[in-house]
N, C-alpha and C positions, 0 to 999 in steps of 0.2 A: 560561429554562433547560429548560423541558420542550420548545418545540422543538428546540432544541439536540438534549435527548438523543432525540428522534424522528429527526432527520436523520441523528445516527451510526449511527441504526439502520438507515434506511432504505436507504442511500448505497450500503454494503455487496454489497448484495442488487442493487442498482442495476449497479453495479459489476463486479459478476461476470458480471449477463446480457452485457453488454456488451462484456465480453472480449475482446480480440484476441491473438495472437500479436506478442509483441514480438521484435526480433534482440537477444538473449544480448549484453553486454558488460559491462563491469566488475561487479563487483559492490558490494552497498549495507551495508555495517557497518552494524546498527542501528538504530533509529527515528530519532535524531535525524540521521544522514545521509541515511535514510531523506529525510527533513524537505528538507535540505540541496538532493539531487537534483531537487528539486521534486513529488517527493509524498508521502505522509502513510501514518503507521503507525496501522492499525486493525483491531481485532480479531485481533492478533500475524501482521497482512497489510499488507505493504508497495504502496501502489497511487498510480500513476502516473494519471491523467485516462482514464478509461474503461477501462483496462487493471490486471488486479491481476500483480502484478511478483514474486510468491513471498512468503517468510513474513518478519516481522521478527523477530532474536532479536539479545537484548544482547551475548553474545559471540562470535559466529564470522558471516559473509559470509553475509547470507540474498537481500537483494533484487537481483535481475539486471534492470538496465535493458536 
């Protein structure tokens, strides 16, 4: 479990240096479509594989793949 919660940690930070410009298209309701699209809600950051893709929030369109 403690790596687990080291990797959440670390991932993040990972993630952002990493950063690229994605092209704007639909957008992602939520964590779990978040989920859905193929990547993952962390830290109320919605992020696609090297890329962070905007914020995750339960009610309105946050993440823009």
């Amino acid at each position: 479990f403690r790596v687990l919660s080291w990797f959440i940690m670390l991932v993040p930070q990972t993630f952002t240096s990493l950063r690229s410009t994605g092209t704007p298209a639909s957008p992602v309701r939520g964590p779990l479509q978040c989920v859905k699209q193929g990547g993952f809600c962390m830290s109320g950051n919605c992020r696609f594989p090297l890329r962070k893709l905007g914020t995750c929030h339960r009610f309105k369109a946050c993440c823009i793949r």
